[in-house]
C-alpha positions in Angstrom: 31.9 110.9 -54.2 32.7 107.2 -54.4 29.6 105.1 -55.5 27.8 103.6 -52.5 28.7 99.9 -51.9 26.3 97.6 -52.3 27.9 94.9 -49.6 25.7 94.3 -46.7 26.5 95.9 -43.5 23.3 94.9 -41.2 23.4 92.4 -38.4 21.9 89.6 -40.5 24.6 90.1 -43.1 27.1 89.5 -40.9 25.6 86.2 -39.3 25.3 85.2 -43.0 29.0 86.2 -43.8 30.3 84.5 -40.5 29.3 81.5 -42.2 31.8 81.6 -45.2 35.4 81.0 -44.7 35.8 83.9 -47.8 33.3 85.9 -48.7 33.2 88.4 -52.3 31.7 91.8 -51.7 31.8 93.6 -55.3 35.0 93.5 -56.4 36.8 92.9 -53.3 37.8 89.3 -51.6 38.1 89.8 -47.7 38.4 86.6 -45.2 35.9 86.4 -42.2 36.3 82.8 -40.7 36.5 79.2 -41.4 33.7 76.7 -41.1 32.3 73.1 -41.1 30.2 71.8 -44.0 29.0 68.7 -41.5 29.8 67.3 -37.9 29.3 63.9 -36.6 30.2 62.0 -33.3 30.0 58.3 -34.0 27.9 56.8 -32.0 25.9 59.9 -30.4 23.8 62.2 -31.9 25.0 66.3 -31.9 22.2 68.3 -30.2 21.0 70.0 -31.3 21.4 69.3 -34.7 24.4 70.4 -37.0 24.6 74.3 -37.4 27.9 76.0 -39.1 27.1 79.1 -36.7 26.8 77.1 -33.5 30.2 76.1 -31.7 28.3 74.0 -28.8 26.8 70.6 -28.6 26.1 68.1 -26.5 26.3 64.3 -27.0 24.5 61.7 -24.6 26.2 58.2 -24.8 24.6 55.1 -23.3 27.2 53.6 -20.4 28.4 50.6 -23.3 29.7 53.2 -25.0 33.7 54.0 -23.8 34.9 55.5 -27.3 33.9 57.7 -29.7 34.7 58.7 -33.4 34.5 62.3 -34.9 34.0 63.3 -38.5 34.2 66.8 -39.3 33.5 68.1 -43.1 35.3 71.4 -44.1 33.7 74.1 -45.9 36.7 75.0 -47.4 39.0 72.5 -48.5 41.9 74.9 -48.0 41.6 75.1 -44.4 43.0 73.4 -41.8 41.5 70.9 -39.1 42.5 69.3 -35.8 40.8 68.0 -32.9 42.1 68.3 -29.4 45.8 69.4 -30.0 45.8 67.0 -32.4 46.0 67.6 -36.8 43.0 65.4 -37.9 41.9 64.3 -42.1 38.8 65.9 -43.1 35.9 63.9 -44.0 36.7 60.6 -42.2 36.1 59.6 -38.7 39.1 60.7 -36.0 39.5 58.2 -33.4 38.6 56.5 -31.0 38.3 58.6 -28.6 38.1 57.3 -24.8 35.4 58.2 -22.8 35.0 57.7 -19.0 31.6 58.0 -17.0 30.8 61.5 -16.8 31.5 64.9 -19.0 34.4 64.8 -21.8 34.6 67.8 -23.9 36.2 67.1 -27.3 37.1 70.2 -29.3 36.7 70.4 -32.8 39.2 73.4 -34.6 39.0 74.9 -38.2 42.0 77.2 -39.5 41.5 79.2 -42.5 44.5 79.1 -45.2 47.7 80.3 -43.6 46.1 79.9 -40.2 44.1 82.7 -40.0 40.2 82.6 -38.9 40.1 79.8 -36.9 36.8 78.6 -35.5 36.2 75.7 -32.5 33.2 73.7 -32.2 33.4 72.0 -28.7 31.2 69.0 -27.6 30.6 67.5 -24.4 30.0 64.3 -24.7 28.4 63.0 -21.9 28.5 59.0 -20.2 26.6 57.6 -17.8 28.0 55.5 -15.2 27.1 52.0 -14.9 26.8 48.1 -13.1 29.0 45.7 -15.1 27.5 43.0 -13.1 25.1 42.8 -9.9 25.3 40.0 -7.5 22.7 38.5 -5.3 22.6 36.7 -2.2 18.9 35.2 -2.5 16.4 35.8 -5.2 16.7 35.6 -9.5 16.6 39.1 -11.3 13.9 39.2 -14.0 15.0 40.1 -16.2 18.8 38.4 -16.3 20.9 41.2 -15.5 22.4 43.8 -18.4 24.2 46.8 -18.1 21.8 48.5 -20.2 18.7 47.4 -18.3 18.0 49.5 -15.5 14.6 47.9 -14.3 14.5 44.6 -12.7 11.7 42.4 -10.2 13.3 40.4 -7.5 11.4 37.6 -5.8 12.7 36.0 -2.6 12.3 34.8 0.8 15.3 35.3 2.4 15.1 38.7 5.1 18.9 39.6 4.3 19.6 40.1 0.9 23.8 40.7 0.4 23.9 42.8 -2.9 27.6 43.7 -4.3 27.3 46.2 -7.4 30.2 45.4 -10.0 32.0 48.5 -11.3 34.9 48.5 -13.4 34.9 52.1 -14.2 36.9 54.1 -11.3 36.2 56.9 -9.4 32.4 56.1 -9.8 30.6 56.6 -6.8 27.8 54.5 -5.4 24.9 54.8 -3.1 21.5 51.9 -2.3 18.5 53.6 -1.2 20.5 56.6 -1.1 23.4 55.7 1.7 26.7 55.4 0.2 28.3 52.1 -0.6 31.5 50.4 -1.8 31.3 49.5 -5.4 32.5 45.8 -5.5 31.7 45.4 -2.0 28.1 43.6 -0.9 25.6 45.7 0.5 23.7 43.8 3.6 19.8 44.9 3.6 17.4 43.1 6.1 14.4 43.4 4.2 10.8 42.9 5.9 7.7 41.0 4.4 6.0 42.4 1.1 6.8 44.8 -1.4 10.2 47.5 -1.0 12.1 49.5 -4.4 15.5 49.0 -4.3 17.2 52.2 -6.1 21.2 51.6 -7.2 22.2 55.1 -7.9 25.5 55.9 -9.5 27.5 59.4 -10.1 30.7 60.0 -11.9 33.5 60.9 -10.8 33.6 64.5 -11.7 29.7 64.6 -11.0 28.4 65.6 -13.7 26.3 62.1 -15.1 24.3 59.9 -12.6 22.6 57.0 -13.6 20.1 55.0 -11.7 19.3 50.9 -11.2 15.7 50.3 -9.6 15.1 46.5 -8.2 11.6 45.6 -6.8 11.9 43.5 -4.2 8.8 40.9 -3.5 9.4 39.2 -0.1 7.1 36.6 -0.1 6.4 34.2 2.9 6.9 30.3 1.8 4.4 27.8 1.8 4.4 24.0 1.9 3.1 21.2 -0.3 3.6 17.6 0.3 5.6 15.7 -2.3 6.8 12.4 -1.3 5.9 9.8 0.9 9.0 7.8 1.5 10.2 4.1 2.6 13.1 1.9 2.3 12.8 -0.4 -0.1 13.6 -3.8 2.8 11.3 -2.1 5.0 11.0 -3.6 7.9 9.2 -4.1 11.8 11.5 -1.6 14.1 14.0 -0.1 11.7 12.9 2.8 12.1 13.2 4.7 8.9 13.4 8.4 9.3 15.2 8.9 12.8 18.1 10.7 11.4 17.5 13.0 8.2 19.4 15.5 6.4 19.2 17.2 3.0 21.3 19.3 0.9 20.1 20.6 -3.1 18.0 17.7 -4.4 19.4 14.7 -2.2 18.1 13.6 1.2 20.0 10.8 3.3 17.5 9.1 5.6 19.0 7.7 8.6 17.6 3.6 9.6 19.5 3.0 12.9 17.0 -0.4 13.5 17.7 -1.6 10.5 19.0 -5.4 10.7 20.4 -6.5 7.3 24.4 -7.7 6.8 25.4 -7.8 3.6 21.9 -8.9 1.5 19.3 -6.2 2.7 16.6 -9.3 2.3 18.2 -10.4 5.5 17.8 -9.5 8.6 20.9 -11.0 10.1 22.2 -8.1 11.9 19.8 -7.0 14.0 20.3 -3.1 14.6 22.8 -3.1 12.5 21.3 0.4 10.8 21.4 1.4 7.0 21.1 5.0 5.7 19.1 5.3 2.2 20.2 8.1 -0.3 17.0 9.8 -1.9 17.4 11.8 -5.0 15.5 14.2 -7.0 14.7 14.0 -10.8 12.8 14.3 -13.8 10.6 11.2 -12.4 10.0 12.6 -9.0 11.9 11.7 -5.6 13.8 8.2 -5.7 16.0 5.5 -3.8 19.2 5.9 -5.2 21.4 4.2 -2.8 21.4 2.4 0.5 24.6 2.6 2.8 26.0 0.1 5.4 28.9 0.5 7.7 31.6 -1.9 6.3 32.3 -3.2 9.2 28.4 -3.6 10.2 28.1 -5.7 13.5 24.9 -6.0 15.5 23.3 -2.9 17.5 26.0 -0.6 16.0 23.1 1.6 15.3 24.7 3.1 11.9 22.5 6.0 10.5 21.5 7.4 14.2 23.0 10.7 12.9 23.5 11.6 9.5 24.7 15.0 7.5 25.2 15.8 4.1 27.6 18.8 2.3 27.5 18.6 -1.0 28.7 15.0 -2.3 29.6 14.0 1.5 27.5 12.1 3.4 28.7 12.2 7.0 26.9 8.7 9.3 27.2 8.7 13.1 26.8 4.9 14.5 27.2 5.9 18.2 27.1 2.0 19.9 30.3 1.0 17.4 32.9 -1.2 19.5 36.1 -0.8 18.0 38.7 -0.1 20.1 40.2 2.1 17.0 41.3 5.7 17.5 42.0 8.6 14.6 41.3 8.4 11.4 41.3 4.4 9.5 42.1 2.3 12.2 41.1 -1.0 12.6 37.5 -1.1 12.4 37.8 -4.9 13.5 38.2 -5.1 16.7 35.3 -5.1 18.4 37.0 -4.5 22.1 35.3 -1.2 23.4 31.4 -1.6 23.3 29.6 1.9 22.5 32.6 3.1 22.0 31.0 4.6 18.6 32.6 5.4 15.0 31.7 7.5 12.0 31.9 7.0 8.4 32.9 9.9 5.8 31.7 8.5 2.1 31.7 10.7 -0.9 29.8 10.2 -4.3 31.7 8.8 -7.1 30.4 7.9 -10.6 29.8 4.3 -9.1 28.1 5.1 -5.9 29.2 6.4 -2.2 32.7 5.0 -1.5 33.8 5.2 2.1 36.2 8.0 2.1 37.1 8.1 6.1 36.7 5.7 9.4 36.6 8.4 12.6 37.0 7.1 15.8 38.4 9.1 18.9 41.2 10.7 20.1 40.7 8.9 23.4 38.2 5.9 22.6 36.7 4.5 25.2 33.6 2.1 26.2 30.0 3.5 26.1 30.9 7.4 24.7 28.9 7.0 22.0 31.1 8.7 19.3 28.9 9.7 16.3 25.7 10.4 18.6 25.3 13.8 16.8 27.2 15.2 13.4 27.4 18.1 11.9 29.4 18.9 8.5 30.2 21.8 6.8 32.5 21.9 3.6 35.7 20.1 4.7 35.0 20.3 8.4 32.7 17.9 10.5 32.0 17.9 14.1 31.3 15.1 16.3 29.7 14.3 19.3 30.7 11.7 21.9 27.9 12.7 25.1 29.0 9.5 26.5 32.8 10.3 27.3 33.6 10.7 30.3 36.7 13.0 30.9 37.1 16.1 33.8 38.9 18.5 31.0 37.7 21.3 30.2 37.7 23.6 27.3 39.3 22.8 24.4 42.2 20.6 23.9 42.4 19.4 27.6 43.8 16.4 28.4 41.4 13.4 27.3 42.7 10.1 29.7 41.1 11.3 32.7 37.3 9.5 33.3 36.8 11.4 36.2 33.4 12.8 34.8 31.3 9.8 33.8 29.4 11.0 30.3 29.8 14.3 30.6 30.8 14.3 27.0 32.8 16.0 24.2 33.3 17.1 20.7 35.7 16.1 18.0 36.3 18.6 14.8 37.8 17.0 12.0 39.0 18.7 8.9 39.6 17.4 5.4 42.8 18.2 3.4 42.4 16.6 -0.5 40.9 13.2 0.3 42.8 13.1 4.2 41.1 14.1 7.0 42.9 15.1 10.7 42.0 15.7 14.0 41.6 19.5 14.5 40.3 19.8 18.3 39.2 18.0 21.5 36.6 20.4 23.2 34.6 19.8 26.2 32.5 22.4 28.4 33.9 25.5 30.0 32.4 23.8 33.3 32.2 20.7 32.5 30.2 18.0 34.9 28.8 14.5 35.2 26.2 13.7 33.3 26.0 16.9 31.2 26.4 14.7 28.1 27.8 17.9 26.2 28.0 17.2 23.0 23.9 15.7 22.1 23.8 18.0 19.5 26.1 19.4 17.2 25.9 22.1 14.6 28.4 24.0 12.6 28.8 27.1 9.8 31.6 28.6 8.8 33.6 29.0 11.8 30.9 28.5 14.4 30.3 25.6 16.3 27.1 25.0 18.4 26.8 22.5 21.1 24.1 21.1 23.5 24.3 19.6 27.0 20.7 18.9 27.6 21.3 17.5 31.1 23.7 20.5 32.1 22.6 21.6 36.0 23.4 25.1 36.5 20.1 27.6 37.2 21.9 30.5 35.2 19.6 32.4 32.8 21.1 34.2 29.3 24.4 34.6 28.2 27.3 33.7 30.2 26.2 33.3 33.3 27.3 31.5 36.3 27.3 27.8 35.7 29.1 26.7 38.6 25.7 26.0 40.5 23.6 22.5 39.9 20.4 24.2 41.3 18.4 23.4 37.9 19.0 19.8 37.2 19.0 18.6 33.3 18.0 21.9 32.3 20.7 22.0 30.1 23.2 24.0 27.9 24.6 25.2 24.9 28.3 26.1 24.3 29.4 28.3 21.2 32.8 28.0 19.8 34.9 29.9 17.3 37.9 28.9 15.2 40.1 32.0 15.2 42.6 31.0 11.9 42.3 27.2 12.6 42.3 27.8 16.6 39.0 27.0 18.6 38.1 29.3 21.5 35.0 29.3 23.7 33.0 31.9 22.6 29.8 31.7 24.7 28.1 29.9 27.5 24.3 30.3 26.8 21.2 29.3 28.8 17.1 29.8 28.5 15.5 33.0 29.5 13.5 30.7 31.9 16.0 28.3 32.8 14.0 25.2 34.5 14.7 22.1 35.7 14.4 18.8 33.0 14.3 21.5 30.1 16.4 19.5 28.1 17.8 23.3 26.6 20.2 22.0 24.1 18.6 18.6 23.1 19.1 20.1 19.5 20.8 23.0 17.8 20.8 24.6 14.8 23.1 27.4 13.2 22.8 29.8 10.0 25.1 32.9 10.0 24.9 35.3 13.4 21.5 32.9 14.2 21.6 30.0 16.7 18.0 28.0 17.3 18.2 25.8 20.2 15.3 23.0 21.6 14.6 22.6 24.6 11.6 19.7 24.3 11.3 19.8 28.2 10.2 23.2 28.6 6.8 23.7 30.8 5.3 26.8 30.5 2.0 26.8 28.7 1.7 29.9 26.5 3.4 33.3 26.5 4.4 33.5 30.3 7.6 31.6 30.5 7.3 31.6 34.3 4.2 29.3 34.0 5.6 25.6 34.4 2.1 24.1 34.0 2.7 21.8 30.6 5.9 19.8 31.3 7.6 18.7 28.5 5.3 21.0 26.0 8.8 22.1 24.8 10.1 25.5 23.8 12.8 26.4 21.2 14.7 29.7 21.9 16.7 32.0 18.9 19.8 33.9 19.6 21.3 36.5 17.6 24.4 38.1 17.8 25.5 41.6 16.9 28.0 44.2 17.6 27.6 43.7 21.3 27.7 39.8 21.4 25.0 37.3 21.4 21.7 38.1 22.5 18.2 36.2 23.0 16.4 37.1 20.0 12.9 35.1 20.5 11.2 32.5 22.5 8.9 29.9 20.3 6.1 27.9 21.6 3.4 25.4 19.5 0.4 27.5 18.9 -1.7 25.7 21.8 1.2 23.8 23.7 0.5 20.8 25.5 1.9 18.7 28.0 4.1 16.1 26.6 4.5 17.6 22.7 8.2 18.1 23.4 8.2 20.8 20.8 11.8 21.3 19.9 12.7 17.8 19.4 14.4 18.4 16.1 14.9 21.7 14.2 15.0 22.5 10.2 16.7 26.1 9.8 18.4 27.4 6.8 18.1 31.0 8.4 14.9 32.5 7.1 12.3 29.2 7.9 12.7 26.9 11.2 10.8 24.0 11.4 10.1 22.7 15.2 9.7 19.3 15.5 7.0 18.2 17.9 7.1 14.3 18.0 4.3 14.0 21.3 1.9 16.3 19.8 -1.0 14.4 19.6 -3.1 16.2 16.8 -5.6 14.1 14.6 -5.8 16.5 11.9 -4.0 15.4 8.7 -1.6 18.0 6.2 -1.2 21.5 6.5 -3.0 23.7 8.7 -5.8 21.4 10.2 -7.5 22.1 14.0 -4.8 20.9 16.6 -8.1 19.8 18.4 -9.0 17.2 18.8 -6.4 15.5 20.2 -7.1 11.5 20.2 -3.7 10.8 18.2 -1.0 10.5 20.6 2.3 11.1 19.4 1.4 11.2 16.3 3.6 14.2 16.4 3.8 17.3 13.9 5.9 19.9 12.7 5.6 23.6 13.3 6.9 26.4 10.7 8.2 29.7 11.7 9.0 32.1 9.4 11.4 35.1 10.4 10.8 38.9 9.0 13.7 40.8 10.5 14.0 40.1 14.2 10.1 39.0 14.5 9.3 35.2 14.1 5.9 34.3 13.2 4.0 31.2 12.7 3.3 29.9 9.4 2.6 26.3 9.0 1.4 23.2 11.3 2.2 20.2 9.3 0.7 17.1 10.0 1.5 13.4 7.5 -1.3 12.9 5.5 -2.6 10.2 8.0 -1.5 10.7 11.2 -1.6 7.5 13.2 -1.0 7.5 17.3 3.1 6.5 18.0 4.0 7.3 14.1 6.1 10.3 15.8 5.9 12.5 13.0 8.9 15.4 13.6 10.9 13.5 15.6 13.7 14.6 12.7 13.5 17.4 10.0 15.7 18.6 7.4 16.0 21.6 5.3 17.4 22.7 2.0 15.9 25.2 0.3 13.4 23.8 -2.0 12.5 21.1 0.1 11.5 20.2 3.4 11.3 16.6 5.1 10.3 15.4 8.7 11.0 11.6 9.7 7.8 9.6 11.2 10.3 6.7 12.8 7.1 5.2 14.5 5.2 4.9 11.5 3.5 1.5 10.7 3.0 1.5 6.9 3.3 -2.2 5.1 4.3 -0.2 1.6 7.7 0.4 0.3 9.9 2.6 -1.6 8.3 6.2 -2.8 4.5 6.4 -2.9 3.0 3.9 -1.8 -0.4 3.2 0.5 0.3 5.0 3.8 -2.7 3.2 5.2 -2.0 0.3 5.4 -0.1 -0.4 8.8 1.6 -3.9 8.1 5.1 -2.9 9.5 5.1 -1.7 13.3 7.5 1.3 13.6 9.0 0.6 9.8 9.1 4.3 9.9 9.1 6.6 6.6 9.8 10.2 5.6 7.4 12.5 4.6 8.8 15.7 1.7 7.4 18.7 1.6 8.3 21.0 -1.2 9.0 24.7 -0.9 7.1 27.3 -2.6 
């Protein structure tokens, strides 16, 4: 018998010689395999950890990581190594290797000498999907946004919040508090008051890696603090500072119709001339950086009655201009059509506001008060003209007919480089004497906004009859749409409680799908709309529109309204806050949030805050000037623009000027100054 050999033969012997690409047994050489020394993915980390008997691993990327290197280490140098299809060096990284979100297996294949043995060691290496960017409509991420943070805190006070996650990586699929969504596309969330988590979760393509983004949302309600007490420098008796304001970033333009300087602003030699004042923002607080004048200022031309601002254009309405101009830089000169009215585009420039554009009518004639209301937006502005007195109707009827004595009209101008053109005419679908359509003006976008506040018919909602005169002065609004540069009447809208010497439409204001409208001659006395026991308390009323159209939305009254307040004078609204101006209120209370009672200041006025969350309004501030004085008329103009907030006091008496000063002292009968509030 042969002697017994002494190579192993058990189950452990046979793990252990699986690991050898040759193993000796006595005096015999037999092959069994072929093996790695090492194995390393670059980045990544094997798991678990490098075994020559395991052919399966697993490597977890983070998202930032799109390629890969491999180094494999033979055991035998004599073999043979390839990864993928692919022959490969031993000892020295293989690559890169691209790697898309989700599972990418990447085989790893040893061949003994003259190909025999061979071995693969497969890994899937696994990559999350991720954001390459995340934009906001409202609000600052803390922390600043990375692709490899996936916890963030949001703070804002806007109720929409449009979020659009940026993926470059295709395929990846994408879903916000778990309902899919478009990647690239913005998400629209209407988010209530307080706290909500906001979870971004993302899958691969094939499925097989998610990863997930988490924003907490803090909606926080805003609250005011007052930061400016504001007059023109030349203030004067009767100028009126603070009947016209608006306000865009840092920079608020303060409208001075009663002003009465020429070309010296020490004197008064132009009596009603009107100035607007440019206020600006810096590191040294609020200050007058410019004061404007018509150049072609003439008595009683009332320049600054309506103001707007877009960016570095300033937009000024002076509505009693007599030119007998029409278009755009005529002769300002002649001063043949009295009222006729004008409006003046400047733009900033490194030396100051240059007058870019001189805007007169289409159709000028006497006493239509062109440049009564404004209303800008980008390269687009919108005038009103209540006074003209044409029977069109519509848009771009014919203009020579005064059939319809100040029933009124609206211009729209648009700006092409430094030119601006005529774009449309527009009068009321059902238009009427009187009416004095276009009071109020407001535009975004593609949306224009109009008030009649002396409009007659007793219709109620949207688009209703208003061929009947059965509600006299209750007034209107009209909603217009430019459909690729072509204006069409979009609406006809009236009060819920349509009533007689409601003024509905006296102002406007527009944000998005949102219209507010004022109507300062509204009666009722509390919640029931029916009751018309306060005339001239005032009302302001919200519309919204939606798949189905426009729709009233809400119905705002002064916490304890009063006869006479004519709440909804002026409105503030950048579409989550709407300040309510209430110039009659005659509250003694000064600041924020004092008793309405007693009331032994008349027409002191006030301001009334309203903050939205989703489709419910709510009351958040009454603001008062720090010392409300009867006839100041605090609120009969606001403005809004995000961080701040401003309401004109035209009636105010204070002998001070420029920022700051002593609002006590009552040395300059209806000077008028501007009180600024700043956003928190």
């Amino acid at each position: 018998m042969s002697p017994r050999s002494s190579c192993p033969v058990g189950p452990a012997a046979v793990l252990v010689a699986a690991s050898l690409a040759f193993v000796s047994c006595g005096n015999h050489r037999r092959t069994v395999g072929a093996t790695l020394a090492d194995l390393v993915v670059t980045p990544g980390v094997l798991a678990p950890a490098f075994d020559p008997l395991r052919e399966a691993y697993v490597v977890e990327l983070a998202h930032a990581d799109h390629e890969v290197f491999v180094t494999a280490t033979l055991a035998d140098p004599g073999a043979a190594l390839s990864v993928g299809e692919i022959a490969a060096p031993a000892g020295r990284p293989f690559g890169p290797l691209a790697i898309p979100p989700g599972e990418t297996e990447i085989a790893v294949t040893v061949s003994g000498p003259e190909a025999r043995a061979a071995r693969t060691y497969r890994i899937a290496v696994r990559r999350p999907p991720g954001l390459h960017g995340l934009d906001l409509s409202a609000g600052t991420l803390e922390p600043e946004f990375r692709p490899d943070v996936h916890e963030y805190r949001l703070a804002l006070r806007a109720p929409v919040l449009a979020l659009t996650p940026r993926i470059d990586d295709p395929g990846v699929r994408v879903a916000v508090e778990g309902a899919a969504a478009t990647p690239n596309q913005p998400v629209v969330l209407d988010l209530g008051l307080g706290a909500r988590t906001l979870p971004i979760e993302l899958t691969s393509a094939d499925g097989r890696t998610t990863s997930t983004y988490v924003l907490h949302c803090e909606r926080s309600t805003p609250t005011l603090a007052e930061a400016a007490y504001a007059k023109a420098l030349n203030a004067g008796i009767l100028d009126g500072y603070g009947t016209a304001l608006a306000c865009v970033g840092d920079r608020i333009a303060v409208g001075v119709p009663g002003e009465d300087s020429l070309l010296d602003p020490r004197f008064n030699h132009a009596h009603d001339s009107g100035a607007v004042y440019v206020l600006e923002h810096g590191a040294a607080g609020w200050e007058q950086t410019a004061m404007v004048k018509a150049t072609n200022a003439d008595p009683f031309d009332l320049f600054g009655s309506a103001v707007a601002l877009s960016g570095d254009t300033l937009v000024v309405g002076a509505p009693q201009e007599a030119s007998s101009a029409r278009g755009v830089n005529g002769n300002k000169l002649d001063n043949s059509a009295p009222g006729s009215g004008a409006v003046y585009v400047f733009v900033r420039a490194a030396t100051g506001w240059e007058l870019q554009a001189y805007l007169k009518a289409s159709n000028t004639g006497h006493n239509d008060r062109f440049g009564a209301a404004v209303a800008i937006d980008g390269d687009r502005i919108a005038v009103g003209a209540p006074g003209e007195a044409s029977g069109a109707r519509g848009v771009g009827g014919v203009q020579n007919d005064d059939s319809l004595r100040e029933a009124g009209a609206v211009y729209v101008f648009g700006r092409v480089g430094d030119h601006w053109v005529q774009e449309a005419y527009i009068k009321a679908t059902n238009s009427g004497a009187f009416d004095r359509f276009g009071s109020a003006v407001a535009l975004h976008g593609d949306l224009l906004v109009v008030g009649a506040p002396y409009e007659d018919s007793a219709a109620t909602g949207i688009d209703g009859d208003g061929s009947s005169d059965e509600a006299i002065d209750s007034g209107a609004v009209y909603l217009f749409r430019a459909v690729n540069g072509i204006w069409h009447a979009e609406a006809y809208v009236k009060a819920s409680n349509t009533g007689a010497d409601d003024a509905f439409g006296r102002t406007v204001a527009v944000m998005g799908d949102l219209v507010a409208v004022g109507a300062p001659g509204e009666a009722s006395a509390g919640d029931d709309e029916g009751d018309d026991s306060a005339p001239g308390a005032g009302a302001v009323y919200v519309f919204a529109r939606d798949a189905s159209g426009w729709h009233q939305q809400a119905r705002l009254k002064a916490r304890s309204p009063r006869a006479g307040d004519a709440f909804g004078s002026a409105l503030a609204f950048d579409g989550v806050v709407l300040a309510v101006g209430a110039p009659g209120d005659a509250g003694a209370a000064p600041g924020l949030d004092g008793d309405p009672q007693p009331w032994s200041a008349p027409e002191s006025g006030a301001a009334w805050v309203f903050v939205r969350d989703r489709s419910t309004w709510f009351l958040r501030h009454y603001v008062k000037a720090s010392h409300p004085d009867p006839g100041d008329r605090f609120g009969a103009a606001l403005a809004g623009c995000g961080p701040w907030f401003v309401s004109g006091a035209p009636g105010e008496d204070g002998g001070s000027t420029g920022i700051g000063g002593d609002p006590t002292s009552n040395a300059r009968r209806d000077s008028g100054a501007a009180f600024v509030f700043a956003v928190q």
